[in-house]
C-alpha positions in Angstrom: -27.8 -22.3 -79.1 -31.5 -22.5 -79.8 -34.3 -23.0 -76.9 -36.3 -26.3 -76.6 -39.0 -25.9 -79.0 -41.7 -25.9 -76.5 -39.7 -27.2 -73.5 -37.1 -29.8 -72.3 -39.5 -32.4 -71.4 -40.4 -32.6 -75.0 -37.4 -32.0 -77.2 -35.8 -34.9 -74.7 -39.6 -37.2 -75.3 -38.1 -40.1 -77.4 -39.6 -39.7 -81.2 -42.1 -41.9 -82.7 -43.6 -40.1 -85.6 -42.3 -37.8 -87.3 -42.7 -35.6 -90.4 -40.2 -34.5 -93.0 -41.0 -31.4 -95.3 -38.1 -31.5 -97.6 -37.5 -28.1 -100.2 -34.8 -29.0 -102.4 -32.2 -26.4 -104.4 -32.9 -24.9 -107.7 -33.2 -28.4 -109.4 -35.6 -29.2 -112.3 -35.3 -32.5 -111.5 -38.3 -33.8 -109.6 -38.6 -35.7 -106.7 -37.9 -39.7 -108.0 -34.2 -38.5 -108.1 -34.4 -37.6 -104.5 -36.4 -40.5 -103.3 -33.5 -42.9 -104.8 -31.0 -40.4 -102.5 -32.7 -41.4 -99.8 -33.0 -45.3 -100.4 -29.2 -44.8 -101.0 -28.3 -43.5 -98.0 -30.4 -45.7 -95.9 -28.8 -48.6 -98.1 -25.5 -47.5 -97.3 -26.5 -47.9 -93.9 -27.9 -51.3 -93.3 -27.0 -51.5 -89.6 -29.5 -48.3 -88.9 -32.5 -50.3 -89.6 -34.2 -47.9 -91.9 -36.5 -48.8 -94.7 -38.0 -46.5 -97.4 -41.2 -47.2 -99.2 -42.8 -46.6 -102.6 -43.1 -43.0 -103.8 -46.6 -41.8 -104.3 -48.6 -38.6 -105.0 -49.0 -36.7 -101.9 -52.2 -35.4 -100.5 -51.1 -32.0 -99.8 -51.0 -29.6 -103.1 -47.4 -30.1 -105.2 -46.1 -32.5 -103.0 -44.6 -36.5 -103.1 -44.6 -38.5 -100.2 -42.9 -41.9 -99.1 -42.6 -43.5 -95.4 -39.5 -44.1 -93.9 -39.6 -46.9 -90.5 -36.6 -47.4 -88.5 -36.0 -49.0 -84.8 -37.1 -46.4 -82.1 -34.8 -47.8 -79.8 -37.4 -49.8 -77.4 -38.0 -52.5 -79.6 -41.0 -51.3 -81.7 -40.8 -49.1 -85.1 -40.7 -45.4 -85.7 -42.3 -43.9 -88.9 -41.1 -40.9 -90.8 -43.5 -39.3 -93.1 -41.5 -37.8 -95.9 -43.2 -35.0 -98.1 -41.5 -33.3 -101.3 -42.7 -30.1 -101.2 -42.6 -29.4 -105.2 -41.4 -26.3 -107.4 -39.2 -28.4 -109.9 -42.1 -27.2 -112.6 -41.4 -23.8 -111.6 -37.7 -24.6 -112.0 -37.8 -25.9 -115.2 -39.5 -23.0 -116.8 -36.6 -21.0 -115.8 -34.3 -23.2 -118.4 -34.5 -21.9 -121.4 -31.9 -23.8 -124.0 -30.6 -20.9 -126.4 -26.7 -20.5 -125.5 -27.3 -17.1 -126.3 -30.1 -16.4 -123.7 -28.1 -17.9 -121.3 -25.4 -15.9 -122.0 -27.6 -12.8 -122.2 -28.8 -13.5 -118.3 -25.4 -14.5 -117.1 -23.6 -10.6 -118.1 -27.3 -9.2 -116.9 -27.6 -10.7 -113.9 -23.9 -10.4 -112.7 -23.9 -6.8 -113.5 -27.1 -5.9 -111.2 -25.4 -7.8 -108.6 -22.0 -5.6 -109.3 -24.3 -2.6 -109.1 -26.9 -3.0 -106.5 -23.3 -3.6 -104.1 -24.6 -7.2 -103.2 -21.7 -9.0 -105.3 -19.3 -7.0 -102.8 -20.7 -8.3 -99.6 -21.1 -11.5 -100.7 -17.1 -11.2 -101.4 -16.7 -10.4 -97.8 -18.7 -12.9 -96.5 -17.1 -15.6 -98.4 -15.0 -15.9 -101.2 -16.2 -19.1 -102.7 -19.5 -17.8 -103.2 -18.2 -14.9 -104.7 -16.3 -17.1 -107.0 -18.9 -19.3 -108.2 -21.1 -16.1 -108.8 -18.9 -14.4 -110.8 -17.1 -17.2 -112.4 -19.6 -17.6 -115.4 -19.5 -13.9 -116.3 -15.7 -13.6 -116.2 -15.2 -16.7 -118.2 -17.6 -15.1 -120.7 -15.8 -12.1 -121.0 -12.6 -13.8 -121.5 -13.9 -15.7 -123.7 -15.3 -12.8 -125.8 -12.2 -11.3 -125.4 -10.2 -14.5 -127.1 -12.9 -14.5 -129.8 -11.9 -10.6 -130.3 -8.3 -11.1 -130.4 -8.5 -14.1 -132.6 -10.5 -12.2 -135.6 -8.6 -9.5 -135.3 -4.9 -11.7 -136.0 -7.0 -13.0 -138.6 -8.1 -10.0 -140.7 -4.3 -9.0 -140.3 -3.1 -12.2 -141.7 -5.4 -12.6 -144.7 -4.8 -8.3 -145.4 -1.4 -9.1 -145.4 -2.1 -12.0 -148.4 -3.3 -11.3 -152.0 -6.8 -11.8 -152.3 -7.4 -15.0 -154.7 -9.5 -18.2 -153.9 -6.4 -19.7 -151.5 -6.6 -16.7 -149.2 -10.4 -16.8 -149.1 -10.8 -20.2 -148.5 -8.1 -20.1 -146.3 -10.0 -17.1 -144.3 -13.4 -19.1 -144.3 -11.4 -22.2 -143.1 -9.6 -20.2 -140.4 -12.9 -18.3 -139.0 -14.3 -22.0 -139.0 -11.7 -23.0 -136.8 -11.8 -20.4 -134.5 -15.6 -20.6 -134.3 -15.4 -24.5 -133.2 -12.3 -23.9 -130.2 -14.7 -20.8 -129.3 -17.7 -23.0 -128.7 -15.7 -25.8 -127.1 -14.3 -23.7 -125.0 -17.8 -22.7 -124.1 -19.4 -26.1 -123.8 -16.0 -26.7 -121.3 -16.7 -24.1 -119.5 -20.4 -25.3 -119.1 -19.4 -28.4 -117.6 -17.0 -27.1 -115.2 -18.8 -24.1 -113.6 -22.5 -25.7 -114.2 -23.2 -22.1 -115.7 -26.3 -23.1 -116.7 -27.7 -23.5 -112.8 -25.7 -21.1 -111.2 -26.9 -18.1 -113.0 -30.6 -19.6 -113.8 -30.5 -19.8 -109.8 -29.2 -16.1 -109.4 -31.2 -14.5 -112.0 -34.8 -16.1 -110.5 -33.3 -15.2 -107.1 -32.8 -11.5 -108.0 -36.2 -11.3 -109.5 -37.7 -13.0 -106.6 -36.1 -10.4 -104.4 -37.6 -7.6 -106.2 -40.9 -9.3 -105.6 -40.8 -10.4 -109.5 -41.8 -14.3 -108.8 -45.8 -14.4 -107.5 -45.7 -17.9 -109.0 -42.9 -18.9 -106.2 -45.0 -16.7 -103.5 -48.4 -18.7 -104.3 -46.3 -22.4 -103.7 -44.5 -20.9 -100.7 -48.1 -20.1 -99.4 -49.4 -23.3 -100.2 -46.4 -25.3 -98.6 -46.7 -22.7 -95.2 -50.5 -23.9 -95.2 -49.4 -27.9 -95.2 -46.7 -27.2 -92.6 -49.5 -25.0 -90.1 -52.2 -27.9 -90.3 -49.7 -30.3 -89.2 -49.7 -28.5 -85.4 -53.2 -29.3 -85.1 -53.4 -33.5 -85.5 -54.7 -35.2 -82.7 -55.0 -39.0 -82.0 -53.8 -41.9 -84.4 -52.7 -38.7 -87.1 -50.2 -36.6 -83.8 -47.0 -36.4 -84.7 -43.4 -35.9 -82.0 -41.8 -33.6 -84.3 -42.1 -31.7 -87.8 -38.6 -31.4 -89.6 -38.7 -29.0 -92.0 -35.1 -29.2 -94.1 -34.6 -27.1 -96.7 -31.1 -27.7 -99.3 -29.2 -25.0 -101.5 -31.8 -22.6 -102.7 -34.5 -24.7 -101.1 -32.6 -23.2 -97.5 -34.4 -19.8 -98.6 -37.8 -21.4 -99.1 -37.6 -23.4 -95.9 -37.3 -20.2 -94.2 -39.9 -18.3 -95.8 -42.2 -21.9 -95.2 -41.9 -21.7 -91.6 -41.7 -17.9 -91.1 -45.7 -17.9 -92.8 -46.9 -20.9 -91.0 -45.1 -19.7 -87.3 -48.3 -17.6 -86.4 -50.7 -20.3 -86.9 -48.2 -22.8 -85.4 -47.8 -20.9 -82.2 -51.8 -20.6 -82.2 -51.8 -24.1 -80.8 -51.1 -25.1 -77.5 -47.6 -25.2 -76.8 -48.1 -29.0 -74.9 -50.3 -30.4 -77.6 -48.2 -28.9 -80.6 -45.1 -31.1 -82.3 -42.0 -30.1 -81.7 -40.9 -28.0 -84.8 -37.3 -28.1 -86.1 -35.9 -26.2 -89.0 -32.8 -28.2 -90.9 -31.1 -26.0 -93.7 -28.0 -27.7 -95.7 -25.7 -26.1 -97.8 -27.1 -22.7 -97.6 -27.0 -19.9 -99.7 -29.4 -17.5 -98.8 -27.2 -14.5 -98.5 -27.8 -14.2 -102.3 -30.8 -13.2 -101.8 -31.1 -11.6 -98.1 -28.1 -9.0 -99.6 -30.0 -7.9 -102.2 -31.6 -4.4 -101.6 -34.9 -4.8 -102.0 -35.5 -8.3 -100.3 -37.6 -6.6 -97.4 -40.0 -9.0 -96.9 -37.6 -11.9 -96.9 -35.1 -10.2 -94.2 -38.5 -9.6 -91.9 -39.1 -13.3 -92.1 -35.6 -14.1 -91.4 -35.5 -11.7 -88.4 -38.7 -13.2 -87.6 -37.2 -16.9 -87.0 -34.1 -15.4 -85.3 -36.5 -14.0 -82.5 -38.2 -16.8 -82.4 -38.4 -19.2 -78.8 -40.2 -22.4 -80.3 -38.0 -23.3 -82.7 -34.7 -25.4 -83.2 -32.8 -24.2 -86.0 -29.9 -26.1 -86.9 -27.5 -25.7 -90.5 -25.3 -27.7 -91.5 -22.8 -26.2 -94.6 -18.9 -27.0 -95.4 -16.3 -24.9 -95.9 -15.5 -26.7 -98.8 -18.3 -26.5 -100.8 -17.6 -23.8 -102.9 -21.5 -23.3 -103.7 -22.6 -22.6 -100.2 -21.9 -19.9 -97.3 -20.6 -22.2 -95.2 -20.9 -21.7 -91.5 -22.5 -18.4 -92.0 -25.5 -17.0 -89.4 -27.7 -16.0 -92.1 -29.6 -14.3 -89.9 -27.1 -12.1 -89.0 -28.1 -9.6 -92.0 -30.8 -8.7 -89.6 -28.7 -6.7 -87.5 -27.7 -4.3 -90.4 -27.5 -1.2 -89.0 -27.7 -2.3 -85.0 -25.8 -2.8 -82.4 -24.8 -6.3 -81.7 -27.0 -7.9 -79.3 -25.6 -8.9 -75.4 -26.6 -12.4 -75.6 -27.4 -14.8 -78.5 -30.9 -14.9 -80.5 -32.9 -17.5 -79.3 -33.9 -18.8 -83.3 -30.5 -17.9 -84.7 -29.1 -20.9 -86.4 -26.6 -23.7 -84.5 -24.2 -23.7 -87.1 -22.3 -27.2 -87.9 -19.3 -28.3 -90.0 -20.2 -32.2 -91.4 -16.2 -32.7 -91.1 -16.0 -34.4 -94.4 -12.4 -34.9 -94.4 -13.0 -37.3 -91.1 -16.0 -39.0 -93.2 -14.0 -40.4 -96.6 -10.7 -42.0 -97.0 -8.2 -39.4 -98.3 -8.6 -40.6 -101.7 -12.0 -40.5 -101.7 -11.9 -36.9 -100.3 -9.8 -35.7 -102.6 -12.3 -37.0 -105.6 -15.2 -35.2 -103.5 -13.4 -31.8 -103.5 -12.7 -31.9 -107.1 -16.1 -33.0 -108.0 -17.8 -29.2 -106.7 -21.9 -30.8 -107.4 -21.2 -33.6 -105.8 -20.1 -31.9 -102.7 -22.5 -29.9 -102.7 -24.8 -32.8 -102.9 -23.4 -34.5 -100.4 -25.0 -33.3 -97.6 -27.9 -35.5 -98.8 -25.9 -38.5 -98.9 -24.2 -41.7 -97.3 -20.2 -40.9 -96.2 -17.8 -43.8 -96.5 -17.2 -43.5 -92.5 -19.4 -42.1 -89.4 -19.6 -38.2 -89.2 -21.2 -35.6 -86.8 -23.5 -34.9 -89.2 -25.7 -38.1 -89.6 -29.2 -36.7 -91.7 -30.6 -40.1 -91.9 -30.4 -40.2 -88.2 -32.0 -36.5 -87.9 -34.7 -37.5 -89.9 -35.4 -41.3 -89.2 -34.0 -41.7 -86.0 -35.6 -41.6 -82.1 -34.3 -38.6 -81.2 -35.5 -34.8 -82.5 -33.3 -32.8 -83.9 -32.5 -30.4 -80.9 -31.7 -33.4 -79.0 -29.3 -35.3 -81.5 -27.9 -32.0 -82.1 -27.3 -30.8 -78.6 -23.8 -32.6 -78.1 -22.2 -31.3 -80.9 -20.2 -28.1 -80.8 -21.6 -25.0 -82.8 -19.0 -23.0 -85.1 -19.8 -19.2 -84.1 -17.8 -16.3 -85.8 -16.1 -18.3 -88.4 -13.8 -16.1 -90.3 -12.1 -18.6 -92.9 -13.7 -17.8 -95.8 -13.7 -13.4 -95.2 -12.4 -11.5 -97.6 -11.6 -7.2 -96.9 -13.1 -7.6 -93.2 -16.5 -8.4 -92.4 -19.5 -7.3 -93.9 -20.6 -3.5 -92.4 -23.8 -3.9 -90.1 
């Protein structure tokens, strides 16, 4: 779908060195948990050839770095640069521990989204989303709801009783009760929806979209800076490609990374330049490119869908219930327009990993009950070969446009609608 980055002759030049700016998901875990993903993976995977080294400090700002080598197909070594571009510290001061705050943010934020009309697209552009949005709140409500109807069966019962130290004790025993199934119930609900996360995520996504989060702006800035010096290397530091892969919230960042560092980029010669691919994985940027006031974001995304030097490829599956899968997220830049006659030349190539072909059916059926770790899986091993291989895409000969170009794009998927399309 997407143009060579800077021309067949060098999307098609085999890959030596490489570099890997990886933006992970609203996680306040830091990178050692995603360094161990990686040795994981390359682990599961002993006939690939890859090895991972030691995590260290990086020398760009807020970032950790380890080297990957693997076999470059001609009997010498490839190296992969990998960089964590950080914002787990900005993460974990958005995780505040009171029950009641979190509840507080989870009726809030849920009820802007209801307002603003964004809750109601993201229903039509897929369902799952919708449901894991608005899952926390509802629970909440029916929760309150059980709370309400149990104390009020209780003040019946114990007016219906004489008054005497039975029926008060009996009272104080029974609002005790009721108190501990109330807050079981709660801490079940916790560990089923991950309520903590998901509404963390969408309550520092709304205020980033009304411009709320110069904290996330200033990293974004810095990380744009140590993607634009990398098109400028020459000799022993030149690299074949830059990979920039973004995951889960980290999709939105990725854009906005390469959208800030695309005019300095292109200021290079397009021959001397790497190539520059753009990976996103179990996106859900929709959250924040329906929301109102996210101007500037939807100019960058426009900005990448118009753009010529860059492979875009995302890879998201329909049944991870977290994610848009096979969305265009671009595709909110047409709001208001007429469809275009032929494709964008930076739109997306949109993949399905094909899960149920990767596992055994047992093992599938544990990974679709288990919704975090499908949505983690995109970053990890499958029991059996897939289209999707990310340690090949990332330590492997080939750049991404290349290893991609085989595989079929999913355009105008329509599974997961709900009341028609979203209105352009």
């Amino acid at each position: 779908m997407n143009p060579p980055a800077t021309g067949d002759d060098l999307t098609e030049r085999p890959v030596r060195r490489r570099v890997v700016l990886y933006l992970g998901g609203f996680d306040p875990q830091g990178p050692a948990r995603y360094h161990a993903m990686v040795k994981a993976a390359a682990a599961a995977r002993p006939d690939a050839g890859v090895t991972v080294g030691p995590r260290r400090r990086g020398d760009a700002p807020h970032t950790s770095s380890w080297t990957l080598r693997w076999p470059d197909g001609h009997g010498g070594q490839g190296e992969t640069q990998y960089h964590f571009l950080r914002w787990d510290d900005l993460v974990r001061a958005q995780w505040p521990r009171s029950r009641w705050r979190l509840v507080a943010l989870t009726l809030s934020a849920t009820a802007r989204m209801v307002g603003n009309g964004s809750l109601w697209r993201i229903l039509q552009t897929s369902w799952p989303a919708f449901l894991a949005l608005t899952l926390p709140a509802f629970s909440l409500l029916a929760l309150g709801l059980l709370g309400l109807v149990l104390g009020s069966g209780w003040v019946a019962l114990t007016r219906a009783l004489s008054w005497g130290w039975g029926s008060a004790g009996l009272a104080l025993l029974g609002g005790l009760i009721g108190w501990l199934v109330l807050t079981s119930a709660f801490t079940w609900l916790q560990s089923r929806v991950q309520m903590d996360w998901l509404m963390r995520s969408a309550r520092y996504i709304l205020r980033q979209a009304r411009g709320q989060t110069p904290e996330l702006e200033a990293r974004i800035d810095q990380h744009a800076a140590t993607l634009a010096a990398l098109a400028g290397q020459e000799g022993t530091q030149r690299v074949d490609e830059v990979l920039v892969v973004g995951h889960s919230s980290g999709c939105m960042l990725a854009v906005s990374v390469v959208a800030r560092a695309l005019a300095r980029w292109q200021g290079h010669p397009a021959q001397t330049r790497p190539v520059l691919s753009l990976l996103t994985l179990g996106q859900c940027t929709p959250v924040l490119s329906f929301q109102p006031e996210a101007h500037g974001f939807r100019r960058e995304l426009a900005l990448l869908r118009a753009c010529e030097t860059l492979t875009w490829v995302d890879v998201s599956s329909p049944v991870d219930g977290c994610c848009f899968a096979l969305s265009d997220p671009t595709l909110v830049c047409l709001d208001g327009l007429p469809a275009p006659p032929t494709p964008a030349p930076g739109a997306p190539k949109c993949l399905n990993p094909r899960w149920v072909q990767c596992f055994n059916p047992q093992g599938y059926r544990a990974l679709k009950r288990d919704k975090m770790a499908c949505h983690f899986q995109y970053l990890q091993a499958t029991e059996l070969p897939g289209p999707c291989d990310l340690l090949n895409w990332v330590a492997g000969p080939r750049c991404l446009a290349a290893a991609t170009a085989a595989l079929p794009g999913v355009t105008d998927y329509r599974g997961l609608q709900r009341f028609g399309s979203p209105r352009r």
